[in-house]
C-alpha positions, -999 to 999 in steps of 0.1 A, spaced: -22 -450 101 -18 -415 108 -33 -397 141 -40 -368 159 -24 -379 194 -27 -364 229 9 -371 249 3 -348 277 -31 -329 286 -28 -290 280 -34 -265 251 -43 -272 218 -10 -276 207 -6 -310 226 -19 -322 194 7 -337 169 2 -360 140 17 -394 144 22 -427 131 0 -449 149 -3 -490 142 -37 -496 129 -61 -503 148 -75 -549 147 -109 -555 147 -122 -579 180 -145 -607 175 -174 -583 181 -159 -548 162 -153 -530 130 -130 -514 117 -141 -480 101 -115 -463 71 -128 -428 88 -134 -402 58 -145 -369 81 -145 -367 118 -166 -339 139 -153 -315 161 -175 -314 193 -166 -296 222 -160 -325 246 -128 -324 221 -116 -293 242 -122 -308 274 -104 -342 265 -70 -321 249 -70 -305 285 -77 -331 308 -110 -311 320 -138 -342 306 -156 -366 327 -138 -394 312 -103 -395 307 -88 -419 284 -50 -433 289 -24 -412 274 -17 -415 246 -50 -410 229 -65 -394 206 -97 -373 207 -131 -372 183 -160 -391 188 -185 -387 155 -170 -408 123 -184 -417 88 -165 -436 65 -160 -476 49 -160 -505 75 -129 -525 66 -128 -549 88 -152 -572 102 -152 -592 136 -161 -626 134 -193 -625 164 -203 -593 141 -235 -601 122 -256 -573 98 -224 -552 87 -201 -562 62 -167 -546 44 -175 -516 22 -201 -505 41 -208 -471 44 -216 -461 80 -216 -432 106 -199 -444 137 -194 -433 176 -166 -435 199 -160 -420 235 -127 -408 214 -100 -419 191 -119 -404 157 -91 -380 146 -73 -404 129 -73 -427 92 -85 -459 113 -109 -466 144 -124 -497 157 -160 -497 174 -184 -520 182 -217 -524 159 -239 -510 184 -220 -479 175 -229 -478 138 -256 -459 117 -259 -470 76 -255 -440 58 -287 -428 33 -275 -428 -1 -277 -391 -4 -258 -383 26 -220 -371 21 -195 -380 45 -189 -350 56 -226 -343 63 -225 -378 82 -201 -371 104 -214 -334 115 -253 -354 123 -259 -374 153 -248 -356 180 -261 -321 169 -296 -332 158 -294 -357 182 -292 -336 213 -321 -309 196 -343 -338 190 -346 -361 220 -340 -326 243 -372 -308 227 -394 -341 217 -389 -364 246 -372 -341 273 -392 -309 271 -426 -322 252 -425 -289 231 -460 -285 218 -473 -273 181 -474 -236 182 -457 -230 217 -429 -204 220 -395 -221 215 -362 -198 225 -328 -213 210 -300 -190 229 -266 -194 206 -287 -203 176 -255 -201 152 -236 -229 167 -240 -266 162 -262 -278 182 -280 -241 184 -289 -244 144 -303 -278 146 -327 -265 174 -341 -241 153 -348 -264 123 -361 -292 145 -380 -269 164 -395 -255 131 -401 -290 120 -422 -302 153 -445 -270 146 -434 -244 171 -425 -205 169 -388 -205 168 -370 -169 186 -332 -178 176 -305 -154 196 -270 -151 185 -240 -126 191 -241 -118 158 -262 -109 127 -244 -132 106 -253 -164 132 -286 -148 132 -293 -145 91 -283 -186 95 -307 -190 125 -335 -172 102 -326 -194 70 -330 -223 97 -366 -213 101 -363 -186 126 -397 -162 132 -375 -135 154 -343 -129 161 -317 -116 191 -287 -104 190 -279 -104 228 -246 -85 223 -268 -55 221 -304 -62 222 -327 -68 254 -333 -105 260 -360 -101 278 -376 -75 261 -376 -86 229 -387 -124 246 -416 -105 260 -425 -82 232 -426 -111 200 -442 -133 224 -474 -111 232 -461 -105 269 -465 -141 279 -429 -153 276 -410 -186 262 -426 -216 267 -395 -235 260 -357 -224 262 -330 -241 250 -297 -229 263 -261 -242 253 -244 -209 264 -250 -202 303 -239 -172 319 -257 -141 319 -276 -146 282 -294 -180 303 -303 -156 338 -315 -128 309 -332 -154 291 -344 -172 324 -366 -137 336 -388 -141 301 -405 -179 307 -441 -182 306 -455 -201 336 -451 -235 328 -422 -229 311 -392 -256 305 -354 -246 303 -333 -273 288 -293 -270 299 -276 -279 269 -243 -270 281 -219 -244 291 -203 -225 259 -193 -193 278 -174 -208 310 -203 -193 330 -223 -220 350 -251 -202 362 -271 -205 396 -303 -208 397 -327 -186 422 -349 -217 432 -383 -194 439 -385 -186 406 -390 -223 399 -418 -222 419 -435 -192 417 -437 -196 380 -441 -230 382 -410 -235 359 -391 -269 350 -352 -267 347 -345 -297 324 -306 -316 323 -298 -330 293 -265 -353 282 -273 -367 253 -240 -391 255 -258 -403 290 -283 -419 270 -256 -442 254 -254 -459 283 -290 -457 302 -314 -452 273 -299 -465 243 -336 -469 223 -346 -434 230 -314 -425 206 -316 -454 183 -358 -438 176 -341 -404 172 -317 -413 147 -342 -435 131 -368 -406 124 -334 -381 121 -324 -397 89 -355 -399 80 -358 -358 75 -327 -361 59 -337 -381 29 -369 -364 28 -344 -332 23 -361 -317 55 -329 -308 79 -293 -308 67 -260 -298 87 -242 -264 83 -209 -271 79 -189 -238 81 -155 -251 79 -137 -284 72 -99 -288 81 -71 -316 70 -64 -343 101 -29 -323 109 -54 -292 112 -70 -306 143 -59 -283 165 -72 -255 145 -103 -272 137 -109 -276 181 -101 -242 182 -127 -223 158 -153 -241 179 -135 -232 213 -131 -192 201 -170 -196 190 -153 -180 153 -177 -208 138 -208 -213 128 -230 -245 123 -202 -274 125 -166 -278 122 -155 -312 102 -119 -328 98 -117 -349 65 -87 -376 58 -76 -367 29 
């Protein structure tokens, strides 16, 4: 098979294509014929050496696959060859082949495109269990999604549409922002120019955000931190600007505000049946037509690099897809 392999941790262009022997399915895996892999940006952190988990050289990054189970181990029960299926690994998903376990498999709906499979769980995944189990957002509170033109920003919007709240989407651009509104956006920021917590204050009444979701730190989370309502929940999403922030610990409590974690790949391992309901009532929308992935750009597997790297330079919008061709 053919592979995207990391020899040495560095820059993007650590990434070569290679012959790789395909991958053997153990008594309790499969073997997925990957069709489109998602670019995520633990992809960035794995090429340089920077993730939490580092997997022996060589290796090769991606972790969301959809494709045709191949192979079947013989302790695996309930999946069969042919089967169509969305799949995740810690890594190894930019390439033809990839074994996981069945614990690691979703059947795809019939209407759902490879493509689109690949680009789902983790995006809508992180918006739904962040803002349904993690923050409790309410019917008809105030829900602020800071970088609302990225991947997982997008599916925040239309999930937080979808669970009944007023959805403010900010973006550093007008383009991210027409998305965001398509998305179900009521208001819209562009923070590149516009006050965020100004315009927070002045579409909300004067009584602030009652729920933030922020995967873009620096100074758009402290602008977007000074405009929660009392009571108020801020999700950390992530980190997209290189900024990790520090938070002023008074303002927690003289607001009374909750400051909210969330890794959804940490639920892999502590929680798995708080993601295994999400993506239960997930595709669910999806056949009901109710959310469906933006996919701004999809790149051939020797493309990787270039693929990682529109996400990295934040030059995309929605998500990024590789497809074996």
């Amino acid at each position: 098979m053919k592979a995207m392999i990391v020899k040495e941790h560095g820059p993007l262009e650590n990434l070569m294509l290679e012959s790789m022997p395909d991958p053997v399915a153990g008594d309790n895996q499969v073997v997925i014929d990957v069709k489109a892999c998602a670019v995520n940006f633990a992809d960035i952190l794995l090429v340089d050496g920077s993730y939490q988990e580092k997997p022996p050289l060589p290796f090769s990054p991606g972790a969301e696959v959809a494709g045709i189970i191949s192979q079947v181990g013989v302790q695996v029960s309930g999946w069969k060859m042919g089967d169509k299926v969305q799949g995740m690994a810690s890594w190894g998903g930019f390439a033809e082949k990839i074994a996981v376990p069945p614990e690691a498999l979703c059947p795809l709906p019939d209407n759902m495109s490879y493509v689109d499979a690949a680009a789902f769980v983790v995006a809508y995944g992180t918006s739904h269990v962040a803002l349904d189990y993690r923050a409790k957002l309410q019917k008809g509170e105030w829900l602020v999604v800071n970088g609302a033109g990225g991947g997982v920003g997008l599916t925040a919007v239309e999930i937080g549409k979808l669970m009944g709240a007023r959805v403010i989407a900010t973006a550093g651009s007008d383009e991210k922002l027409a998305l965001a509104r398509d998305k179900g956006a009521e208001f819209t920021i562009n923070y590149t120019h516009e006050n965020l917590r100004d315009k927070i204050k002045e579409y909300t009444g004067g009584k602030g955000a009652n729920v933030v979701y922020d995967p873009v730190g620096g100074d758009v989370f402290r602008r977007t931190f000074r405009a929660m309502a009392p009571e108020g929940r801020m999700i950390v999403i992530g980190f997209a600007c290189g900024d990790i922030p520090q938070v002023p610990a008074n303002h927690l409590l003289v607001k009374n505000i909750e400051l909210i974690g969330f890794f959804w790949g940490a639920y892999r391992k502590f929680k798995p049946q708080i993601l295994q309901e999400s993506t239960r009532q997930l595709f669910e929308w999806y056949e009901e037509g109710l959310i469906k992935p933006h996919i701004s750009a999809t790149f051939p597997l020797d493309k990787t690099g270039d693929a990682i790297r529109a996400l990295r330079d934040r030059t995309s919008s929605g998500k990024v897809v590789v497809t074996m061709t």
